[in-house]
ZATI-25061 format. One line per field, with one value per residue (C-alpha): y, x, z. Coordinates in nm, 4 decimals, decimal comma, always signed. Each point is the difference from the previous one (the first is absolute). Layout:
<sites>
v	Y  ...
u	X  ...
w	Z  ...
</sites>
This chain:
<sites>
v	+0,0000  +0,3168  +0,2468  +0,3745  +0,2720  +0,1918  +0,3845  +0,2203  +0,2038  +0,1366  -0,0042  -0,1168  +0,1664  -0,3326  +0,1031  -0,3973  -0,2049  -0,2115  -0,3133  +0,0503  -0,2535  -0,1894  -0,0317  +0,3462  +0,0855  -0,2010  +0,1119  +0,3495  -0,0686  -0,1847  +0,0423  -0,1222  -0,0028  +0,3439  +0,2916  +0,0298  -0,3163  -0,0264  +0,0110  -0,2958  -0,2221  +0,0034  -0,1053  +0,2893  -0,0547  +0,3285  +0,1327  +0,0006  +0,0883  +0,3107  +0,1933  -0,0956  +0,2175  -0,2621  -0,1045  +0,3255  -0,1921  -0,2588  +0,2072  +0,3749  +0,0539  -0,1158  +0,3467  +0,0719  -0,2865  +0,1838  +0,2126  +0,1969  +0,1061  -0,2069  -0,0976  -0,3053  -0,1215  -0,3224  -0,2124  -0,3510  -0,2526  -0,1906  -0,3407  -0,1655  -0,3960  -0,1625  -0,3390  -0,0747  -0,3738  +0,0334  -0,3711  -0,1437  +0,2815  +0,1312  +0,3273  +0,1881  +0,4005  +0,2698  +0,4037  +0,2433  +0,3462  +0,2662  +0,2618  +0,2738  -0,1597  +0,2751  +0,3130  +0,2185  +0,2118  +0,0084  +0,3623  -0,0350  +0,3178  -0,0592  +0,1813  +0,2724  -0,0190  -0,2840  +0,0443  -0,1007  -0,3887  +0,1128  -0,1304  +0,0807  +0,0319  -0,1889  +0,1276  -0,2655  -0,0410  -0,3201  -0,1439  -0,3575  -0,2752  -0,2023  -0,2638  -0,0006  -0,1293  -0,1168  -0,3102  -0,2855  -0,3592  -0,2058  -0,3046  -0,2494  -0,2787  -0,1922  +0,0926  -0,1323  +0,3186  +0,2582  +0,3511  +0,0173  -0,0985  +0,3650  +0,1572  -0,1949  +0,0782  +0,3468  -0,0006  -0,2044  +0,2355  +0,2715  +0,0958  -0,0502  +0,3763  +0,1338  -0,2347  +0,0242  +0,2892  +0,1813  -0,0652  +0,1864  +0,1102  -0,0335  -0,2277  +0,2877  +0,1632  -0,2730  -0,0993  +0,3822  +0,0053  -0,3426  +0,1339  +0,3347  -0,1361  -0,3400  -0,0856  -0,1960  -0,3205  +0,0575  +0,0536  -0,2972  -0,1658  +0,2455  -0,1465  -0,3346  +0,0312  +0,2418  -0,2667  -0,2999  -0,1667  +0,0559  -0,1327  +0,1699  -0,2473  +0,2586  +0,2799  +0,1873  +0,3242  -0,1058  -0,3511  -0,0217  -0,3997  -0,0793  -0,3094  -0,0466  -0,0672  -0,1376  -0,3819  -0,3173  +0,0062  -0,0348  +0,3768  +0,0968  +0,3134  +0,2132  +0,3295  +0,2696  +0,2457  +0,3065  +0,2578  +0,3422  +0,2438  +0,0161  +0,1115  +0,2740  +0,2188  +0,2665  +0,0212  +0,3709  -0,1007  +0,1746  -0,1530  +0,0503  -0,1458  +0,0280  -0,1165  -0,2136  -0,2688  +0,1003  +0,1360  +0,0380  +0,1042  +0,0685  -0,0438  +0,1846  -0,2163  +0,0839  -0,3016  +0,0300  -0,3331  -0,0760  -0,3264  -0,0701  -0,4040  -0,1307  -0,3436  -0,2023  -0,3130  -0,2508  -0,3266  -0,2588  -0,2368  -0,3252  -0,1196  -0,0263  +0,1503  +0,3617  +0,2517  +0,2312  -0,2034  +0,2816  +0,2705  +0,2834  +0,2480  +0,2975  +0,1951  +0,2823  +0,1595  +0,3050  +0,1052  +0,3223  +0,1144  +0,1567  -0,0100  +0,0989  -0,2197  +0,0684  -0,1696  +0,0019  -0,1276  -0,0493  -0,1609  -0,0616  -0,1133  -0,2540  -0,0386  +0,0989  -0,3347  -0,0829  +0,2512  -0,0239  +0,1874  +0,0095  +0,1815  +0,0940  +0,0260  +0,1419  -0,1021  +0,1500  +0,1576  +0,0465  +0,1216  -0,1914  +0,0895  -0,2960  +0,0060  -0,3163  -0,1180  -0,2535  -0,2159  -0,3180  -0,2013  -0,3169  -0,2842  -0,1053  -0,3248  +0,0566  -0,3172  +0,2226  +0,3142  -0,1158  +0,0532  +0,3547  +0,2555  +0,1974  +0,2677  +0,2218  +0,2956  +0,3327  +0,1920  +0,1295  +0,0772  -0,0445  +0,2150  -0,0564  +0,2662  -0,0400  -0,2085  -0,0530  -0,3226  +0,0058  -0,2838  -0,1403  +0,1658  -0,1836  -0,0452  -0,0844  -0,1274  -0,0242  -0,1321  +0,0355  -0,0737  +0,2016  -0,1809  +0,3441  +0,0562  -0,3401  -0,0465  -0,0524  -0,2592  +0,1676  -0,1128  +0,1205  -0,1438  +0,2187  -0,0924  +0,1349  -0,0462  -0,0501  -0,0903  +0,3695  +0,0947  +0,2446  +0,1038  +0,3564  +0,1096  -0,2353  +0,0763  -0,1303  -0,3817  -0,1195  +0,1425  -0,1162  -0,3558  +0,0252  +0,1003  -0,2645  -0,2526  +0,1003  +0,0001  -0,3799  -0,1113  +0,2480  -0,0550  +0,1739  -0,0806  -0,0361  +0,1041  -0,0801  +0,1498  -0,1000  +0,1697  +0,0115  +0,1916  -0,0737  +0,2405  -0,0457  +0,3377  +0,1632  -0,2736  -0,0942  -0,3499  -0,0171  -0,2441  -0,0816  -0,2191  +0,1247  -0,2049  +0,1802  -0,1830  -0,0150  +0,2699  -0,2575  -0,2541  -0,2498  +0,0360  -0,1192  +0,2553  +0,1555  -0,1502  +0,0765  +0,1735  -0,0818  +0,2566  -0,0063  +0,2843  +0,0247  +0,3039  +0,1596  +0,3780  +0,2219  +0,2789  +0,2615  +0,2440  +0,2844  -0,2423  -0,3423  -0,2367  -0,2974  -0,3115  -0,2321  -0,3011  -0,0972  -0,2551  -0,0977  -0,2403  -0,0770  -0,1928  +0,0747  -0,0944  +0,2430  +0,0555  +0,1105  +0,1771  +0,1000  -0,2458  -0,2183  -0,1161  -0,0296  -0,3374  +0,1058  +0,0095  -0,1539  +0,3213  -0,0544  +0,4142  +0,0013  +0,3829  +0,0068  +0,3998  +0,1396  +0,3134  +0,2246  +0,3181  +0,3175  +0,1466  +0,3172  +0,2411  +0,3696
u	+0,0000  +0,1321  +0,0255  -0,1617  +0,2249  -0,2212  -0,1225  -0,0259  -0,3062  -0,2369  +0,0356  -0,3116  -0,0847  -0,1476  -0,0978  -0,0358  +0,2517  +0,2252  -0,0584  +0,3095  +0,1051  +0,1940  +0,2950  -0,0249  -0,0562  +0,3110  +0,2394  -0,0146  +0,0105  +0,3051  +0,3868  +0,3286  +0,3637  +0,1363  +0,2150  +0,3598  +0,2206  +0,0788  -0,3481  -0,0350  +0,2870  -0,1589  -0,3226  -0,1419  +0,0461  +0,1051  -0,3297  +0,1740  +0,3321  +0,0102  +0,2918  -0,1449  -0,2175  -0,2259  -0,0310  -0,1936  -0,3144  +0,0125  +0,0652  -0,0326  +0,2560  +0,2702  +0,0657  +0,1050  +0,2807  +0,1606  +0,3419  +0,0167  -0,1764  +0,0111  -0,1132  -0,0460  -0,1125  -0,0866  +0,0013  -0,1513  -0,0931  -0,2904  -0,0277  -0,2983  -0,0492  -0,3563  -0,0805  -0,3560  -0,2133  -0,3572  -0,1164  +0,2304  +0,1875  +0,3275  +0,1825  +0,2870  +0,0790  +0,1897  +0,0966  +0,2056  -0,0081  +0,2204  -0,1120  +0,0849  -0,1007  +0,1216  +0,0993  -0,0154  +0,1943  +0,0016  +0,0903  +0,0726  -0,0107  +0,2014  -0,1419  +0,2632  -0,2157  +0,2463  -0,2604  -0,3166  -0,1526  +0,0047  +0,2961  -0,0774  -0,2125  -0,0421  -0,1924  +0,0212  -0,1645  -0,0013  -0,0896  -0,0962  -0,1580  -0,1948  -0,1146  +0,1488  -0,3235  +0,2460  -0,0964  -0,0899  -0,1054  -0,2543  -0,2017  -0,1078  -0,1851  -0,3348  -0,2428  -0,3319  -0,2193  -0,0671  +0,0591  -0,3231  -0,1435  +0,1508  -0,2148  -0,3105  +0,1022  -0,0512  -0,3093  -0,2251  -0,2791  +0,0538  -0,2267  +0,0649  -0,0591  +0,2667  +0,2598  -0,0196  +0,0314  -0,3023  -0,0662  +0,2567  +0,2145  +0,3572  +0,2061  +0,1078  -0,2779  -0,1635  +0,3005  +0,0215  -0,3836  +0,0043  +0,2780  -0,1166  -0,3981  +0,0336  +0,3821  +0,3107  -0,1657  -0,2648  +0,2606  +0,1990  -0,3770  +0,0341  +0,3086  -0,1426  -0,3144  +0,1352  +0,3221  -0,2531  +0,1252  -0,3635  -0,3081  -0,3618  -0,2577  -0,2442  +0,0884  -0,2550  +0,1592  -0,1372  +0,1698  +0,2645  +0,1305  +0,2750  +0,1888  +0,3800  +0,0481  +0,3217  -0,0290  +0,1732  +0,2811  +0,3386  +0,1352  +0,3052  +0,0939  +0,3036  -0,0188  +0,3022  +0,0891  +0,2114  +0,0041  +0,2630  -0,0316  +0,0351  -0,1027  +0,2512  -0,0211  +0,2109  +0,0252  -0,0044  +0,1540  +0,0801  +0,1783  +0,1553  +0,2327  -0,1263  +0,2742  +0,2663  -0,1989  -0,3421  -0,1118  -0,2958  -0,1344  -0,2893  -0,0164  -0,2860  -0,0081  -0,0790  -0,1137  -0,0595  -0,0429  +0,0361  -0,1379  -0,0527  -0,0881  -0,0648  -0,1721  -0,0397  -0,2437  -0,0438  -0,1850  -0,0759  -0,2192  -0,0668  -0,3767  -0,2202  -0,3073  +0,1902  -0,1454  +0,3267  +0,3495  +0,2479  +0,0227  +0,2190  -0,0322  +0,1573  +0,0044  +0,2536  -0,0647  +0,1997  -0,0149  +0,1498  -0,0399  +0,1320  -0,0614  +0,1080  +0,1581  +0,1796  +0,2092  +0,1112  +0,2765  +0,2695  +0,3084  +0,1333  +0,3600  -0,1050  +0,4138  +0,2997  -0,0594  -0,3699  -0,2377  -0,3993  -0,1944  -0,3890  -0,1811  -0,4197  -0,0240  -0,3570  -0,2051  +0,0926  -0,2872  +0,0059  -0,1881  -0,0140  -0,0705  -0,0838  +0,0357  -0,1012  +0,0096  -0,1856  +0,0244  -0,1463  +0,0200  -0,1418  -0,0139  -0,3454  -0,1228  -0,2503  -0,0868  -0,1789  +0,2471  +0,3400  +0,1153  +0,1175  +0,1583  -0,2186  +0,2410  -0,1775  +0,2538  -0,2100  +0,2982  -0,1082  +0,2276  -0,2260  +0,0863  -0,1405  -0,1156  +0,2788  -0,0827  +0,2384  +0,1940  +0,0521  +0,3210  +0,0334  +0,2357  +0,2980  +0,1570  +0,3488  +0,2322  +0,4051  +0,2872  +0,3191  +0,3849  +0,3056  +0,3578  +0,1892  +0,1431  -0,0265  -0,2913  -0,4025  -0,2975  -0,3226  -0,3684  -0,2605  -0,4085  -0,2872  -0,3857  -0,2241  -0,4014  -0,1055  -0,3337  -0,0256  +0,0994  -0,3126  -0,1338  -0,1752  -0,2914  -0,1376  -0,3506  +0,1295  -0,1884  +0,3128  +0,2423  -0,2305  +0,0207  +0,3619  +0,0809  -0,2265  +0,1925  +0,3794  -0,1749  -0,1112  +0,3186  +0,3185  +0,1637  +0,2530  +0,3163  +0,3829  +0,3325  +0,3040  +0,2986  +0,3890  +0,2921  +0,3871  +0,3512  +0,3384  +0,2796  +0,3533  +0,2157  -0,2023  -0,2039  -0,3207  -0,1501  -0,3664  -0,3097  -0,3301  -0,3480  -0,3776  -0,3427  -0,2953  -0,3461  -0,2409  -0,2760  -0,2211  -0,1953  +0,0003  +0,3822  -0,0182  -0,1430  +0,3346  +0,2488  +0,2611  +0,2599  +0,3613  +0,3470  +0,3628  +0,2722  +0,3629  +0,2017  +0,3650  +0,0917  +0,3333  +0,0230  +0,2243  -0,0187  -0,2598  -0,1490  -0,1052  -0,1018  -0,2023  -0,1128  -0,2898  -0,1739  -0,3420  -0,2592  -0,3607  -0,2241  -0,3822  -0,2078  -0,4169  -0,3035  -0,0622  -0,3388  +0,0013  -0,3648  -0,2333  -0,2645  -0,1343  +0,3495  +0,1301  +0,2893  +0,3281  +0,3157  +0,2656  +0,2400  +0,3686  +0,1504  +0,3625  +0,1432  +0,3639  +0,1713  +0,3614  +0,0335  +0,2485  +0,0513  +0,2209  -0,0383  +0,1773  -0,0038  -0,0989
w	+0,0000  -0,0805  +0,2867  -0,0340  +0,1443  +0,2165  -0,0927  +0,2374  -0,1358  +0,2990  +0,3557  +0,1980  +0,3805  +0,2153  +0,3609  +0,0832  +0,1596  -0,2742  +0,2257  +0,2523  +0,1817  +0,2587  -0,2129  -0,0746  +0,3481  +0,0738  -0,2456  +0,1461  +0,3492  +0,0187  -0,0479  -0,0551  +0,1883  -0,2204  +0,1284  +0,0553  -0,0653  +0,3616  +0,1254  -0,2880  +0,0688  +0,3400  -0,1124  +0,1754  +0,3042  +0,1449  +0,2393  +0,3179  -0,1464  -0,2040  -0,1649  -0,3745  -0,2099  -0,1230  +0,3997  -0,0101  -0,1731  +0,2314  +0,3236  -0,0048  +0,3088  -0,1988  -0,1009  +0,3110  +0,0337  -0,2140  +0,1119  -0,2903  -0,3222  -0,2411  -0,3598  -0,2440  -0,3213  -0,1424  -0,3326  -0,0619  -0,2220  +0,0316  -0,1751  -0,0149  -0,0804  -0,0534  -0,0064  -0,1492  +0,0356  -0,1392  -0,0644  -0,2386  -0,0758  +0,1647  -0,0928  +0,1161  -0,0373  +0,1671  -0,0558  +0,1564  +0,0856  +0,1433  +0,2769  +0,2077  +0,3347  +0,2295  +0,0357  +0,3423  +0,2671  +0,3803  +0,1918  +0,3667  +0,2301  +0,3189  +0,2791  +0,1345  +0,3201  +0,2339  +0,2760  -0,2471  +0,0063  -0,4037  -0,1461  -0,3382  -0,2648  -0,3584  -0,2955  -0,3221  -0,3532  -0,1435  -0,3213  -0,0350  -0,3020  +0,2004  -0,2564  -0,3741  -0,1805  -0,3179  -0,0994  -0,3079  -0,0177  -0,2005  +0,1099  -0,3019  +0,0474  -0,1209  +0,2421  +0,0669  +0,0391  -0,3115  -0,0070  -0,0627  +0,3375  +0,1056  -0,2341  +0,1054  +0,3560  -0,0463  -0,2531  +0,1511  +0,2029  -0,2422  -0,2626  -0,3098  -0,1165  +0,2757  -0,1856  -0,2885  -0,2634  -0,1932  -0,3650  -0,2022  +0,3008  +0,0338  +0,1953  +0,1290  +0,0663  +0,1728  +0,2344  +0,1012  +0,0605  +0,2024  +0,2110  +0,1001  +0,0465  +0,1919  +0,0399  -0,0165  +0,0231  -0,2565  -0,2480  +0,0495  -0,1040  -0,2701  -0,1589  +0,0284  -0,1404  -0,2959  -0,0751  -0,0429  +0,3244  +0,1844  -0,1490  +0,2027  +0,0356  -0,1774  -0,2085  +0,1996  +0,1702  +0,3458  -0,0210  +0,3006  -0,1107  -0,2055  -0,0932  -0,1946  -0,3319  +0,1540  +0,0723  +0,1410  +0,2688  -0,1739  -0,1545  -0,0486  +0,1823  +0,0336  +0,2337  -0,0123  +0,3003  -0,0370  +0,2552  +0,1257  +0,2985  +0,3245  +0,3512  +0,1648  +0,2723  +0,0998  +0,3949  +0,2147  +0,3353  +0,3185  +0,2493  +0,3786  +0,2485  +0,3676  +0,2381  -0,0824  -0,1161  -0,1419  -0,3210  -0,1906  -0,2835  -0,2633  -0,3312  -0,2562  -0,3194  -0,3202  -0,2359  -0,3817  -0,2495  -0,3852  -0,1280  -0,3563  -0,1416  -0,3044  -0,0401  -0,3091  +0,0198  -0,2663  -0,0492  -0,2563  -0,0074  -0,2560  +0,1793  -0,3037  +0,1979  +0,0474  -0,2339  +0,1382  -0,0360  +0,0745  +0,2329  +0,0860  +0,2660  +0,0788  +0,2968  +0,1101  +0,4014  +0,0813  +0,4363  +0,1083  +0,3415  +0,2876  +0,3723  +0,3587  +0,3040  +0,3243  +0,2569  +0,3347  +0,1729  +0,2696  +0,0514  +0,3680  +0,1217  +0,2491  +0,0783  -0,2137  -0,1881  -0,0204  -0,1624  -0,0716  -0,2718  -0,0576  -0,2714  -0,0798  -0,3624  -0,1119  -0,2623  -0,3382  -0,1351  -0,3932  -0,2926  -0,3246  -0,3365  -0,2665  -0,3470  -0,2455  -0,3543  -0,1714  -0,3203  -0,1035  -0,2631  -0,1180  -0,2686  -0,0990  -0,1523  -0,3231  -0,1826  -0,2940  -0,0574  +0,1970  +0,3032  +0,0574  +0,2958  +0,2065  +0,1367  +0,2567  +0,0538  +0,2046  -0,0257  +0,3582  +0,2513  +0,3299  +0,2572  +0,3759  +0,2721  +0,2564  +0,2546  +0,3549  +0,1846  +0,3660  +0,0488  +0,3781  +0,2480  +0,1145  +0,3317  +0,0639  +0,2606  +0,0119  +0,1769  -0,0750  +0,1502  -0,0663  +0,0381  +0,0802  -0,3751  -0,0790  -0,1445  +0,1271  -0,0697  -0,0532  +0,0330  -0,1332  +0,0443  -0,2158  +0,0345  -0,2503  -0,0355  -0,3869  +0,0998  +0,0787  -0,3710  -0,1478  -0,3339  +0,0503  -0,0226  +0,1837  -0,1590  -0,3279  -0,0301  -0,1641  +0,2867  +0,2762  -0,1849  +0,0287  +0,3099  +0,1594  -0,1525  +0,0755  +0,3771  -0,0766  -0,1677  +0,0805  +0,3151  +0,2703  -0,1519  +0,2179  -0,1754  +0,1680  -0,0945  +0,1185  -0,0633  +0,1122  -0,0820  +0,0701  -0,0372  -0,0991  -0,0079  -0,3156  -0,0918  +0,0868  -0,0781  +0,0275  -0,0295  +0,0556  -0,0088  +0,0291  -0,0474  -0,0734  +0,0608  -0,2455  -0,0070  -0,0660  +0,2854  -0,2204  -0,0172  -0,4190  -0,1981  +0,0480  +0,1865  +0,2928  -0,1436  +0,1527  -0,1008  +0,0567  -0,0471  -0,0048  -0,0167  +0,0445  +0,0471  +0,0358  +0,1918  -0,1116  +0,3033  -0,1381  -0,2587  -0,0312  -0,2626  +0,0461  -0,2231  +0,0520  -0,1045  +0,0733  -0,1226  +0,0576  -0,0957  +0,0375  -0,1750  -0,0999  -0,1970  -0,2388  -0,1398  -0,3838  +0,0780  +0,3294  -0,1279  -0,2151  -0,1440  +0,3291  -0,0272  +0,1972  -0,1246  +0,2032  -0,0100  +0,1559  +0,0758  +0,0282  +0,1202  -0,0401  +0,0983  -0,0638  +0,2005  +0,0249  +0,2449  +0,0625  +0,3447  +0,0465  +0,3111  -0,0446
</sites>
């Protein structure tokens, strides 16, 4: 089947929902071990320790560890390796991308003041990618459920005159219409219906049954995921030492997100009863956003060795905006004229009222141990709520639906982070191991994910440069559509980084 390039030609104003969900909800609420090659090598470990700009996300007092100002900036590469099992069919794929991961500055202001409890003062900015949404694989397989049945799973109820287009209007026209007058769903039953895929029981406008014109239960099907972006933030910290051994510290963050995919379905089927034998669909979702967060923290020197840290992140509470494109195409069987391609293109860029996503707070608690100028082991244990994730407004029918079931099938989820360095004269050799749980009470749809890091740095006096490994791995079931069509792929993430910093003091 030839493919149509799409045609940008209109753009479409939809103040529905696009049928969000958990994996969406997901996606944005969580994160991944970035930040300053130290703070990676170290697996992030670093809330009761401090001394590390990226430590600053994790524990706002770390500002305040600090003896002087200071200043850093981080590359990476990001590799990412995909292993796909969808019935009989296996595939492997992987890309790679290069960031800026970090960039940010610490200022301390001693306090001339000997007699004050005050030692000093720490004001930092901080820049951060919190999730690089890079990323390719394809799943191929023959499958035992239709494209189709997602089509009939969002037709049937509807009548047939709000799906389907008025005589002599344009495909256009009539997606645009759809859209703006009864929604996102109504035009996926659009598509369907106009491609040949749905069949109506009656051709009557009130007629709200449909059946496929796609039969049996062996088709061919190969699905394609590209997607780019990322979630940042950029952190505005203050910070304070109080005594000898306490500091604290706030941080006001600034979020902002990019997240563009492309997805290419395709199935074939050879079942004699199927009036439609091929079909290709298109579908392109572009997310920007941005949102607010803050933390609070402390670190406390229980004795010149042994140190605790404990942090309150907030929720991070972020607007969306949605755009979509649309394209479907499909081979027809005709006994009298031949079969032929019916290509249903709108041309329609849809574009969605902005609607907001409340992600769960976090709480975290640290311990760590310092070997005089040895080296240190660091602990780290983080508990975040996912069940508490939220699609707003919660008057929307399709939001409401949502959030009542990330309370029935997210869970409170446990990360445990370990870290440790060991210095010899310049050199520092570091490494590290976290687990994260899986969001997830089942504990399949996506799986514990489990990391390790290794890392080296040199310290030149004034300036430092550090190296760092890390790699993660998790594995989930990946659904190719919310319903209907709903057959997981078995989907096997790989993360590998290669981070390097230069630390300077001001």
């Amino acid at each position: 089947m030839k493919k149509i390039t799409i045609l940008i030609m209109g753009i479409l104003s939809i103040s529905v929902s696009n049928a969000q969900s958990i994996s969406d909800a997901l996606r944005y609420s969580s994160g991944e071990i970035t930040g300053t090659a130290r703070f990676q090598s170290m697996s992030g470990a670093f809330g009761a320790l401090g001394g590390d700009l990226s430590a600053i996300s994790i524990n706002p007092a770390s500002s305040a560890v600090f003896t002087t100002s200071y200043a850093s900036f981080t590359l990476g590469t990001e590799n990412n390796s995909n292993s796909t099992n969808y019935f009989n069919g296996t595939d492997n794929s992987s890309n790679t991308s290069l960031n800026l991961n970090q960039g940010g500055g610490v200022f301390i202001f001693k306090n001339s003041n000997n007699d004050s409890p005050w030692k000093k003062f720490s004001l930092a900015m901080e820049y951060d990618i919190t999730k690089n949404y890079d990323n390719d694989w394809r799943a191929n397989g023959t499958g035992n459920t239709s494209i189709g049945q997602y089509f009939l799973a969002n037709a049937q109820g509807l009548r047939l005159d709000e799906i389907s287009a008025f005589p002599g209007e344009s495909t256009s026209d009539a997606y645009a219409g759809i859209g703006s007058a009864y929604g996102y769903g109504n035009q996926q039953a659009f598509l369907g219906y106009d491609s040949y895929i749905l069949e109506p029981n009656s051709f009557d406008d009130d007629n709200t049954q449909y059946t496929s014109n796609i039969e049996g239960n062996s088709f061919q099907q190969d699905y394609t995921y590209s997607a780019t972006g990322y979630n940042g933030k950029i952190s505005f910290n203050l910070g304070t030492q109080y005594g000898e051994n306490t500091y604290f510290g706030l941080n006001l963050n600034s979020h902002f997100l990019n997240y563009e995919r492309y997805t290419s379905f395709y199935e074939t089927n050879n079942n004699t009863s199927s009036l439609v034998k091929e079909v290709l669909f298109d579908n392109t979702l572009s997310t920007n956003g941005s949102g607010f967060s803050f933390q609070l923290g402390g670190i406390f020197k229980l004795t010149n060795e042994l140190r605790a840290g404990i942090t309150y992140e907030s929720p991070t509470w972020m607007t969306l905006e949605d755009e979509t494109t649309q394209y479907v195409e499909t081979l027809v069987a005709d006994d009298t004229n031949g079969d032929f391609y019916q290509i249903v293109n709108p041309n329609i860029i849809n574009i969605f009222e902005s609607y907001r996503i409340q992600t769960p707070s976090k709480i975290t608690g640290s311990l760590a141990y310092v070997f005089g100028t040895q080296g240190l082991i660091s602990f780290d244990y983080s508990r975040k709520d996912y069940s508490k994730t939220k699609f707003k407004p919660t008057s929307d029918p399709s939001f409401s639906a949502q959030n009542a079931l990330m309370e029935n099938v997210l869970t409170a989820a446990s990360t445990f982070k370990i870290g440790a360095e060991y210095k010899v004269k310049q050199f520092s050799f570091r490494g590290g191991y976290r687990i994260e749980e899986s969001p997830y009470a089942n504990g399949t749809t996506v799986g514990d994910l489990t990391g390790y890091s290794l890392g080296l740095g040199y310290n030149f006096g004034n300036t430092n440069l550090d190296l760092a490994f890390n790699q993660s791995r998790q594995d989930r079931d990946e659904q190719f559509f919310n319903t209907g069509l709903t057959n997981p792929v078995i989907l096997d993430t790989k993360i590998s980084n290669v981070t390097l910093t230069l630390g300077f003091r001001l």
